[in-house]
N, C-alpha and C positions, 0 to 999 in steps of 0.2 A: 481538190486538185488545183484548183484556180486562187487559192491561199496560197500553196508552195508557188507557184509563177510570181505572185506578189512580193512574197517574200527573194524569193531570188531577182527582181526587176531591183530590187533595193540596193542589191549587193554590187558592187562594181568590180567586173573581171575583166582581165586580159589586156593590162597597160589602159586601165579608165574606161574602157567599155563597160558601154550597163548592158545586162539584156538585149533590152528593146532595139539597141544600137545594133549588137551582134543582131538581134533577128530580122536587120532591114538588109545588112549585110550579104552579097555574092559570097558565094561558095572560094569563088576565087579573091576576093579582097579577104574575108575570112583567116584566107592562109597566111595573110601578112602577121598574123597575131599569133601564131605557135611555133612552139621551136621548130628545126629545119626539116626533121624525119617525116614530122606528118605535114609539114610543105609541099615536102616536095612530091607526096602521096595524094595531096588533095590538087595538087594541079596537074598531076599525071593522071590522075584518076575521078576526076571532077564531074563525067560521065556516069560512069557507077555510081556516084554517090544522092547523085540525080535523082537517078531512076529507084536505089532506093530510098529516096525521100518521097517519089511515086508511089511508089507500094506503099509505104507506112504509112501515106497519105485516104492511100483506097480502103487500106485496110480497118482503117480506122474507122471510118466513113459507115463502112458497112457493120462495124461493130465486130468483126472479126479480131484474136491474137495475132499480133505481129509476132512471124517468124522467121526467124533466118541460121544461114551457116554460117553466113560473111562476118566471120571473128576480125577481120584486118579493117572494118570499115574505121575509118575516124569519123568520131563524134564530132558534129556542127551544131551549129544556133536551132536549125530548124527539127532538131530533133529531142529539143528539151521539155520534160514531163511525160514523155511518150514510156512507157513499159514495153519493152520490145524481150522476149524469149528467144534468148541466142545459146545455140547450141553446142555443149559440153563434153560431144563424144559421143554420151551416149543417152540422152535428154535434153531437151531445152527448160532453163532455166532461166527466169524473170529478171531482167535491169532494169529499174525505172532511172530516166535520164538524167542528174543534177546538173547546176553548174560547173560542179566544181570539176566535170567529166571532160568538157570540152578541149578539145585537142589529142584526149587518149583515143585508145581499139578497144571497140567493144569486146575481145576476148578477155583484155586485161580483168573482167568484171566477172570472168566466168568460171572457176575452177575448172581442171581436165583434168585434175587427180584426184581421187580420195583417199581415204585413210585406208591401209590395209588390214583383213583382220583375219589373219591366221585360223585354222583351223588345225585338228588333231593331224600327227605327221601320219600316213599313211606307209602302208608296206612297203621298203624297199625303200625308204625316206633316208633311212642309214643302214652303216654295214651292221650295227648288230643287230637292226632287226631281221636281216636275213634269215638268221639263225631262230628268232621265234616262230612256234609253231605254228599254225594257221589252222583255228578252229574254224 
């Protein structure tokens, strides 16, 4: 894990920011650096995004899976390399964090649809099965 951080400290994101810069970086200076939508979400919401960096904090700690609903959060600095299982409905499903995330919603990462897969039509599916009989 601590290879991938090296390798991304390398990489320089977000207008010459490396890493290490975003990770000294306030949640609120942070927001200078993405486009407007998740600005203007990280400075309304700069709270929330606290406290979950709190939990992913404890959770971590204790060696427990980070879980959540919170598909709307925006991705910061302090959340990079972390595997967090955000929830798809109807499972939680694993993101591990990259750089290249920073500024998107962790839903964006998560499908909420799958593929459908039809099965045999069933009685009454159409009008001429009416008319067959029914063993």
């Amino acid at each position: 894990m601590e290879d991938k951080l090296h390798e991304m400290q390398k990489i320089e994101l977000r207008r010459g920011k490396t890493i290490e810069e975003l990770n000294k970086m306030d949640i609120r200076e942070f927001a200078k650096y993405v486009d407007s939508r998740a600005r203007r979400t990280l400075l309304r919401q700069s709270s929330v995004i606290e406290k979950f960096l709190k939990k992913c904090k404890e959770c971590s700690e204790k060696g427990k899976p980070i879980r959540t609903h919170l598909r709307d959060i925006v991705i910061v600095p302090g959340m990079l390399g972390l595997t967090i299982n955000v929830h798809g409905g109807k499972s939680f499903m694993p993101v591990t964090i990259t750089g290249e995330m920073l500024g998107h919603r962790l839903g964006e990462f998560v499908m909420t649809r799958e593929k459908v897969q039809h099965g045999a039509p069933g009685i009454g599916a159409t009008k001429s099965s009416a008319a067959a009989s029914v063993k």
